[in-house]
C-alpha positions, -999 to 999 in steps of 0.1 A, spaced: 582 318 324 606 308 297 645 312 304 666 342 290 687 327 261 712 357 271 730 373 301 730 411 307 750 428 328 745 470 340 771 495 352 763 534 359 795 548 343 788 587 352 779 605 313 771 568 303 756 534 305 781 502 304 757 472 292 776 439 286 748 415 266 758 380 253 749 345 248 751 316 225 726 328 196 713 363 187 680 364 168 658 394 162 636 388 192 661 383 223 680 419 207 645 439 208 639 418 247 675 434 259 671 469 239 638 471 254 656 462 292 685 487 281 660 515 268 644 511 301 671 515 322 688 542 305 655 560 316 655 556 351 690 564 351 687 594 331 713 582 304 714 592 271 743 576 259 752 536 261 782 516 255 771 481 246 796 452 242 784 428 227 792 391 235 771 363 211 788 337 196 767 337 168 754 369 149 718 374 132 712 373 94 714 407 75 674 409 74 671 402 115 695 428 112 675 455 96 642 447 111 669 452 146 683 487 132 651 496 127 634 490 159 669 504 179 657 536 161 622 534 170 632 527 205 661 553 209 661 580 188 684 608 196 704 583 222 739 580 213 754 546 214 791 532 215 790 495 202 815 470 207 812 435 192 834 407 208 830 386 180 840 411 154 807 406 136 815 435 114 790 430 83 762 425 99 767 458 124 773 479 97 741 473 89 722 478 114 745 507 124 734 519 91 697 514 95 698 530 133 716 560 119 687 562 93 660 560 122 683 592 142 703 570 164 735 583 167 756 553 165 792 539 157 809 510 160 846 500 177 869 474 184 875 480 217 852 491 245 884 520 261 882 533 220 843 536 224 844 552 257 867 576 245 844 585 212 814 586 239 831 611 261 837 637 235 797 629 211 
């Protein structure tokens, strides 16, 4: 079995999930790998609402991004997700934030993780 080329971490926050994902390198395929994890164990855990922080050094190209939006949607419509991105990779979340929003992910993005707890507490 090939090696993750990312960490994840988990915490049960009561009305959410905490998910802390990072690495060296995002690409398409290691965000729908940990999406896929995350949509998984929002399930078992009964969560419909996620803060993710965000922790890769370097971001994916605006059409990784799409086809990512795109398959969040797919994934997890309805969920409502707080998104926090360490690097401040701003452009290329928009996008996707965009895209998701399309698909009927309810989505937004922050600079801090206690400003997207606080949005997550009152959506």
């Amino acid at each position: 079995m090939m090696e993750k080329s990312y960490y994840i971490e988990y915490e049960d926050r009561g009305d959410y999930l905490y998910v802390l994902v990072g690495g060296e390198k995002l690409t398409a395929e290691i965000s729908k790998i940990y999406w896929r994890e995350i949509a998984h164990k929002a399930f078992n855990l009964k969560k419909l609402k996620i803060l993710i922080e965000k922790d890769f050094k370097e971001s994916v190209s605006p059409p990784e991004m799409l086809e990512m939006g795109n398959y969040l949607g797919y994934l997890l419509p309805t969920f409502t997700i707080a998104f926090v991105d360490r690097f401040s990779h701003d452009d290329v979340n928009q996008l996707g934030k965009m895209v998701a929003r399309h698909r009927e992910v309810i989505m937004q993005l922050f600079d801090s993780v206690e400003n997207a707890e606080r949005w997550l507490r009152v959506n």
